[in-house]
Steps between C-alpha positions, in 0.01 A plus 500: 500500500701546864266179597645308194835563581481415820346160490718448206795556719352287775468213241889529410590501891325189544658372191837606633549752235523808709768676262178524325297578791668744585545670144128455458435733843737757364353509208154570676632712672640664187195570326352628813784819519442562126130548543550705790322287756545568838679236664227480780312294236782281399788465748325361776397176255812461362679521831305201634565296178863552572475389862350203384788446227754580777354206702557265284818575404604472867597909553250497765730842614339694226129314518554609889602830425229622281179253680552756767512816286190387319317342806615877757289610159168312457499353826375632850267710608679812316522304221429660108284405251538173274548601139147511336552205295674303736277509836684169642857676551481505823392103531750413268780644686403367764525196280872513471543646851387123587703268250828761634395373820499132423845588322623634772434234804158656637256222398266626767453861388478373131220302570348718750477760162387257283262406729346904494560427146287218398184638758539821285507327157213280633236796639568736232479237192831580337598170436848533363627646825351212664661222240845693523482487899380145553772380268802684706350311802534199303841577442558619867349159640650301258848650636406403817374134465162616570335286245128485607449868528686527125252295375235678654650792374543361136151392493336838572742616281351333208212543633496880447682505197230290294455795295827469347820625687859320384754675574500498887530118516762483255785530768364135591476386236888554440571434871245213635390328144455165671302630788339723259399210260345323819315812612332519179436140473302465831243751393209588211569546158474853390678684221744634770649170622502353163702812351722485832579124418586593186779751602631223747818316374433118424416283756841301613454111560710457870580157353809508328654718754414226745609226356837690410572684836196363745325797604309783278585898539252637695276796369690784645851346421341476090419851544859583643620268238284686223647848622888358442423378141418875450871644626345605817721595739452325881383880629271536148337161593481627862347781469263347235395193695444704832790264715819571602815438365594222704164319437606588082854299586286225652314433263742537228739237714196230531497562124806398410449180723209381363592555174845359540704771405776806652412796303191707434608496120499101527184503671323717220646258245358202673197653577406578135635161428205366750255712368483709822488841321238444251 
């Protein structure tokens, strides 16, 4: 039951629900005080799920904050025992410990855990860990115009999720869907792609935004664009996108030129109007 809750709460934050998130945790954590079981069992799990709820929302002083409570914990050569049914704690902190890093302007030590990561996943079979950290490095590449070694990435990714693994790629298919869509496209069929297709957005035809305004968004300014049709702030798309706020502003000014207009609210409603939003 503290599993279901968990990933149930991880689904909202990905959704952007984390009112619910968060109420779902606490109510985990809830049933776990009534039945009198020590919080040794529960609290580390629940901890980490809020980290990773606190990183998306930005409050990277409270993901900060408690990473190093839980990894002075389970890390290190002192460190204590995983809870039984949840061996990979220490991995997955280590998890967050790297997308905090990316977050926080030290590409080099994120990758430099993912990279422990992925060799880890990769010797000892669990799979999921691997998926999880060769999509961050996607993400981490991808922020840094590193595109061969994303697709690389991206490839073994799929690769090792054959089995079935979704929700770790769904953060591109929200943020990249065009590079996505051409990802899948250049490999074989299997029931992973196909279902991964299906979750992208429609494809957009550049055309008509050529022939009104001469040249077509690019992938990452469709994702930025994507990310302001939600209501996302400049530091929510930020911090989701991996770039910096200046790059956001950037892209959010070529935007506006391509698409002819002064406003971000103008440039959603010309957007939809081109069919750029799907």
């Amino acid at each position: 039951m503290l599993i279901g809750h968990c990933v149930i709460a991880n689904l909202e934050g990905h959704n952007g629900e984390f009112a619910k998130a968060f109420a779902e945790l606490a109510e985990a954590e809830r049933l776990m005080h009534i039945w009198d079981v020590p919080p040794i069992y529960y609290l580390a799990m629940i901890t980490l799920v809020k980290c990773e709820l606190w990183l998306a929302q930005g409050r990277t002083d409270l993901a900060q904050a408690w990473l190093a409570r839980l990894g002075q914990t389970y890390t290190g050569d002192q460190a204590a025992a995983a809870p039984e049914f949840h061996p990979q704690l220490p991995l997955h902190i280590e998890l967050q410990q790297a997308l905090l890093d990316s977050i926080q302007g030290a590409p080099a030590l994120a990758e430099q855990r993912l990279d422990k990561l992925v060799e880890h996943g990769r010797e000892s079979g669990r799979q999921m860990l691997n998926v999880m950290a060769l999509n961050q490095k996607v993400a981490l590449w991808l922020a840094q115009g590193r595109d061969p070694e994303a697709r690389q990435a991206f490839a073994q990714a799929l690769e090792a999720a054959v089995g079935g693994a979704l929700q770790p790629f769904e953060w591109a298919v929200r943020a990249h869907p065009a590079w996505v869509r051409e990802q899948l496209q250049q490999g074989p069929a299997t029931p992973l792609r196909q279902t991964l297709l299906e979750r992208l957005p429609a494809a957009v035809a550049r055309e008509p935004l050529e022939q009104h305004h001469g040249e077509a968004l690019s992938s990452r300014e469709l994702a930025v664009l994507q990310l302001i049709a939600q209501g996302c702030s400049n530091q929510e798309i930020s911090d989701q996108l991996f770039i910096s706020l200046h790059t956001v502003k950037t892209h959010a000014s070529h935007i506006n030129s391509k698409l002819g207009v002064e406003r971000r609210t103008q440039a959603v409603a010309r957007a939809q109007e081109l069919g750029l939003l799907g």
